[in-house]
DSSP file (Angstrom, degrees, kcal/mol; ACC not computed):
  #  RESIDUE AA STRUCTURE BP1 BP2  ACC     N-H-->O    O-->H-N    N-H-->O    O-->H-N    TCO  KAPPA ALPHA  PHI   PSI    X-CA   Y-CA   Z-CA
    1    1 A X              0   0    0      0, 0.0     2,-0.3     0, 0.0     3,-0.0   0.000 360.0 360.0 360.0 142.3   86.8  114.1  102.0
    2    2 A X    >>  -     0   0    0      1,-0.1     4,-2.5     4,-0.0     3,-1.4  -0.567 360.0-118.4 -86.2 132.7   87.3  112.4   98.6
    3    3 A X  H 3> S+     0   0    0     -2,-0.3     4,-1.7     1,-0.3     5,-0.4   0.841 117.6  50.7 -36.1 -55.8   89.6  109.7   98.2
    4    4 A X  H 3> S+     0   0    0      1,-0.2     4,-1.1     2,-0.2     5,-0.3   0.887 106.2  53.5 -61.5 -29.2   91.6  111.7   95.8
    5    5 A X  H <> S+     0   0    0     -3,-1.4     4,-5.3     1,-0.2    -1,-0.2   0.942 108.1  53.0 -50.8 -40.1   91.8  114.8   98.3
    6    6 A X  H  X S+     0   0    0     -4,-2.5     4,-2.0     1,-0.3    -1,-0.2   0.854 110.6  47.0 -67.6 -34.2   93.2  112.4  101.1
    7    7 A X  H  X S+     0   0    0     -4,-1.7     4,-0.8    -5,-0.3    -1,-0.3   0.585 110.2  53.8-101.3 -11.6   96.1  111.1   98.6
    8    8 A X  H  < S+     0   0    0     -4,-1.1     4,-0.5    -5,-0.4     5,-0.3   0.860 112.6  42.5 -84.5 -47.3   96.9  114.7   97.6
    9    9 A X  H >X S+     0   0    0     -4,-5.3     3,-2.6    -5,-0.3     4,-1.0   0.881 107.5  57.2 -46.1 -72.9   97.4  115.8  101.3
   10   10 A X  H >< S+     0   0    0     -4,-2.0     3,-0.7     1,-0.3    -1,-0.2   0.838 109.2  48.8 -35.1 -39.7   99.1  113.0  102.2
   11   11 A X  T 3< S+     0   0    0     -4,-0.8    -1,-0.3     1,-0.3    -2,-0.2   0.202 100.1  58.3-112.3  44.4  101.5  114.0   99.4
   12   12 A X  T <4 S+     0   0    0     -3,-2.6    -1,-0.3    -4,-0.5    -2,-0.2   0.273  88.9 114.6 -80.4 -37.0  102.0  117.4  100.1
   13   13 A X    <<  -     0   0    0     -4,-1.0     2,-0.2    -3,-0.7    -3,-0.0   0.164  68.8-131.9 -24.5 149.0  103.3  115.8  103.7
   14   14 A X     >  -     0   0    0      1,-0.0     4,-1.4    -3,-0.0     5,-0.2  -0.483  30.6 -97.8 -95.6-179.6  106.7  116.3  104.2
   15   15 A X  H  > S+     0   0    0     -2,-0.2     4,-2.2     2,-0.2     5,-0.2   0.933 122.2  52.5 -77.5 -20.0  108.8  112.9  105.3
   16   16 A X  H >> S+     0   0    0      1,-0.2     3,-1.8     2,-0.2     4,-1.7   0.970 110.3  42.1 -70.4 -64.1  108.6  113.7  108.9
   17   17 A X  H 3> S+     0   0    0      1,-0.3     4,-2.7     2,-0.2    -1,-0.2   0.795 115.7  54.2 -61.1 -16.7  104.9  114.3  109.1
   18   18 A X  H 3X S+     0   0    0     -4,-1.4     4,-2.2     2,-0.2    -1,-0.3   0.946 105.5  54.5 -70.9 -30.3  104.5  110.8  106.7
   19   19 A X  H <X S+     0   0    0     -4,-2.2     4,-1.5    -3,-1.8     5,-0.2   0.903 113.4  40.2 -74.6 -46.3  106.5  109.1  109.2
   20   20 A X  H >X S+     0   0    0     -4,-1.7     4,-3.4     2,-0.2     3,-1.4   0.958 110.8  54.6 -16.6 -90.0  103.8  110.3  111.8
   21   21 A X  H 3X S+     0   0    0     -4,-2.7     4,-3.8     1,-0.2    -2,-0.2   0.826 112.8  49.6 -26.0 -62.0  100.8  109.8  109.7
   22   22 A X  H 3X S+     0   0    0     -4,-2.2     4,-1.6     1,-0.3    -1,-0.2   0.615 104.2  50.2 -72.0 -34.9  102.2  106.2  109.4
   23   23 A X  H << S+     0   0    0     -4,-1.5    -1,-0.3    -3,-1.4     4,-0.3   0.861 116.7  46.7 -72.5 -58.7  102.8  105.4  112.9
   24   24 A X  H >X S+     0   0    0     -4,-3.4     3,-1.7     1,-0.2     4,-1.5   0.953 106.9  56.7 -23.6 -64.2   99.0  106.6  113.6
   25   25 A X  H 3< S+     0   0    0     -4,-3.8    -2,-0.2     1,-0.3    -1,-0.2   0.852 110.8  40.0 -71.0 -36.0   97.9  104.8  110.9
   26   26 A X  T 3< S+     0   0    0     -4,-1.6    -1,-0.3     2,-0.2    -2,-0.2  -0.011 111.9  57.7 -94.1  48.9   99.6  101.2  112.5
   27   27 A X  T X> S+     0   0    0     -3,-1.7     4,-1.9    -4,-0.3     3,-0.9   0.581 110.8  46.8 -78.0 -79.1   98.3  102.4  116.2
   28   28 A X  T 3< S+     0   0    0     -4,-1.5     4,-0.2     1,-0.3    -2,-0.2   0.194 111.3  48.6 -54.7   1.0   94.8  102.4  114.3
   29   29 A X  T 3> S+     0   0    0     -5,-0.2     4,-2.5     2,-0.1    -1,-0.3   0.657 111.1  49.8-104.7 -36.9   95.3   98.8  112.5
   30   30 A X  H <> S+     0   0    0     -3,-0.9     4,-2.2     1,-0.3     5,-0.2   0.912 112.1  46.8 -79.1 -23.4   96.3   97.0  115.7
   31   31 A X  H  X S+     0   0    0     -4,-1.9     4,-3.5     2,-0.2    -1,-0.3   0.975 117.5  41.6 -73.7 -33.6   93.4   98.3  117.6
   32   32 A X  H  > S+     0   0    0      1,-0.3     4,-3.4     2,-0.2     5,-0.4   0.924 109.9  55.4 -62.6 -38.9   91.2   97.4  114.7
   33   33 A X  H  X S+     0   0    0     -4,-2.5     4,-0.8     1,-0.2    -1,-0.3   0.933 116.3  49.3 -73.3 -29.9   93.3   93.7  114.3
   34   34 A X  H  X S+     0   0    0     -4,-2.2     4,-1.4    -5,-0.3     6,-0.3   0.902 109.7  45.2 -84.0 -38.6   92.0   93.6  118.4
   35   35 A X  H  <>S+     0   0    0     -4,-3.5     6,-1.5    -5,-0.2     5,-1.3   0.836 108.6  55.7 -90.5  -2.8   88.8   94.4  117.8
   36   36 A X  H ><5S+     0   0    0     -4,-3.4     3,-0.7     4,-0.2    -2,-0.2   0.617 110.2  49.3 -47.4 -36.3   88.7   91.8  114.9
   37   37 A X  H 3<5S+     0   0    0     -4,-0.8    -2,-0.2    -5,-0.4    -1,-0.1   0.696 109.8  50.4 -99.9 -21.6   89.8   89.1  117.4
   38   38 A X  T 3<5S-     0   0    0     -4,-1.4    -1,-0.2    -5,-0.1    -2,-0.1   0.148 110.2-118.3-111.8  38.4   87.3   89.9  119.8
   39   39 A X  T < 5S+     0   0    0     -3,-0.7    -3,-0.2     1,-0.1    -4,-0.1   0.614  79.6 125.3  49.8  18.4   84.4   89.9  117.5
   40   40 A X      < +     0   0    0     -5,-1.3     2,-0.3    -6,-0.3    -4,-0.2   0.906  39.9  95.4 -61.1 -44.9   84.1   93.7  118.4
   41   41 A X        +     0   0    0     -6,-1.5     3,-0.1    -9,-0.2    -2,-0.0  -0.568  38.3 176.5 -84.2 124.2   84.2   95.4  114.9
   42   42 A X  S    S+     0   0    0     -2,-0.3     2,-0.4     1,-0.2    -1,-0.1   0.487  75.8  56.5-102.8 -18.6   81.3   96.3  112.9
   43   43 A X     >  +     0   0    0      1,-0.2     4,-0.5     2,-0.1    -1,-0.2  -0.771  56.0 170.7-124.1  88.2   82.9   98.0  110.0
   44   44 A X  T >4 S+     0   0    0     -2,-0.4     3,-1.8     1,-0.2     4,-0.3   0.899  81.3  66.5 -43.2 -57.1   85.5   95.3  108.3
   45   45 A X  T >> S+     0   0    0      1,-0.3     3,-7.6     2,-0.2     4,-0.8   0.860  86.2  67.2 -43.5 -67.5   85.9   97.6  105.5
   46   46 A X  H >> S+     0   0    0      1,-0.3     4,-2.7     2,-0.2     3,-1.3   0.767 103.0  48.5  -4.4 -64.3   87.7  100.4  108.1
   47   47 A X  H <X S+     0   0    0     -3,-1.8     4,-0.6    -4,-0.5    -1,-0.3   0.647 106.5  56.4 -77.6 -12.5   90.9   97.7  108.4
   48   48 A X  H <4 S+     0   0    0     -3,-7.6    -1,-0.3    -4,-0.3    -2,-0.2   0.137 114.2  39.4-110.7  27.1   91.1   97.3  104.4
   49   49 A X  H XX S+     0   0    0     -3,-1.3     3,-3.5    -4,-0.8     4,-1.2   0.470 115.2  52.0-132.5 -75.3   91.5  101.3  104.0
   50   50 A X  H 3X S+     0   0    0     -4,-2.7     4,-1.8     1,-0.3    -3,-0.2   0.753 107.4  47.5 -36.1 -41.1   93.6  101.5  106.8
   51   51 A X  H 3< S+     0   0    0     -4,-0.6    -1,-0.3    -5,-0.3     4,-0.3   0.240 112.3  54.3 -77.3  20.7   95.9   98.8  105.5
   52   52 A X  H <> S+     0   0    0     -3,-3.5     4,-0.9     2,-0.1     5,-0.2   0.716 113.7  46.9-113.2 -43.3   95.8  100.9  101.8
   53   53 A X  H >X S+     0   0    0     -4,-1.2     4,-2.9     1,-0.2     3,-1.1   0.958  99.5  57.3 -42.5 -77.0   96.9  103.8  103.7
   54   54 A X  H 3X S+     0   0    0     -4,-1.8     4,-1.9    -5,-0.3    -1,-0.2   0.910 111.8  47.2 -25.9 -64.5   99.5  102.4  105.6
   55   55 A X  H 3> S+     0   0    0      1,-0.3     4,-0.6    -4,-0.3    -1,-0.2   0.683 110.2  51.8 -84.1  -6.6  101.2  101.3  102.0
   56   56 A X  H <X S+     0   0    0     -3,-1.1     4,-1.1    -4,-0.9    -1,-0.3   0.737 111.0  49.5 -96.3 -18.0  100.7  104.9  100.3
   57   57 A X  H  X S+     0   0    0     -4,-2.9     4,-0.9    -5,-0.2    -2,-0.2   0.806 112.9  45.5 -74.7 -19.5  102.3  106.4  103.2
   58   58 A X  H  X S+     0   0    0     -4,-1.9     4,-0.8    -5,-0.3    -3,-0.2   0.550 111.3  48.2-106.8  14.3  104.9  104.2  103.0
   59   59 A X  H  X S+     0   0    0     -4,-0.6     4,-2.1     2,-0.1     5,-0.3   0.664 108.3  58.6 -94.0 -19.2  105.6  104.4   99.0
   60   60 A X  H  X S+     0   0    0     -4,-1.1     4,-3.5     1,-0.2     5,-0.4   0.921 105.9  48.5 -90.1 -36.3  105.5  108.4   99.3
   61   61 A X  H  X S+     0   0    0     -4,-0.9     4,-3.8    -5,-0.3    -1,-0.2   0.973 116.3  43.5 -64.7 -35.4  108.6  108.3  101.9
   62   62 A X  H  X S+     0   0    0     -4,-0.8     4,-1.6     2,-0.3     3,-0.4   0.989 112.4  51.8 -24.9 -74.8  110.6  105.9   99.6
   63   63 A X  H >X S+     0   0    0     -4,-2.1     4,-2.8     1,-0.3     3,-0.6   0.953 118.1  36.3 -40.7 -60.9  109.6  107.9   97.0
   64   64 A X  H 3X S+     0   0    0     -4,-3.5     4,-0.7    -5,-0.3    -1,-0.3   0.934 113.0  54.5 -74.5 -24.2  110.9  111.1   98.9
   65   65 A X  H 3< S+     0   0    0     -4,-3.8    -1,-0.2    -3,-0.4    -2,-0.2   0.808 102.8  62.7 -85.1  -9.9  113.6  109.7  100.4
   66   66 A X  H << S+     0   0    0     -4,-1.6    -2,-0.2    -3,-0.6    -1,-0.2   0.898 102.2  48.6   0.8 -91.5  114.6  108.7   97.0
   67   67 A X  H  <        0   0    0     -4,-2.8    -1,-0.2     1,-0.2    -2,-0.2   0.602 360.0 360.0 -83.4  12.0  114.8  111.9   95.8
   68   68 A X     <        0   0    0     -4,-0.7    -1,-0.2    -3,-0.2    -2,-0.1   0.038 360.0 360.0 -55.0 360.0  116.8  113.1   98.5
């Protein structure tokens, strides 16, 4: 899927399912930040999209709760 597809789903999301998404998405950082500490992880990149994620999931609930 193309970067821009991913950011349109995501903002079609309502706030409950961002809130979701978001708690997934820091499950999926701390296991990455563990397998970073135990020299486990082969793909760095992974943990600097996952931390990009994390902050557009948490500017679109602002943003919707915002207009709320």
């Amino acid at each position: 899927m193309k970067k821009t597809e991913s950011r349109k789903a995501l903002a079609a999301k309502s706030p409950a399912e961002l809130q979701t998404e978001l708690n997934a998405l820091l499950k999926e950082q701390f296991g990455l930040r563990m397998q970073k500490a135990t020299q486990q992880l082969t793909n760095t990149e992974k943990l600097k999209q996952v931390r990009r994620n994390i902050a557009r999931a948490r500017t679109l609930i602002h943003q919707k709760a915002g207009q709320a």
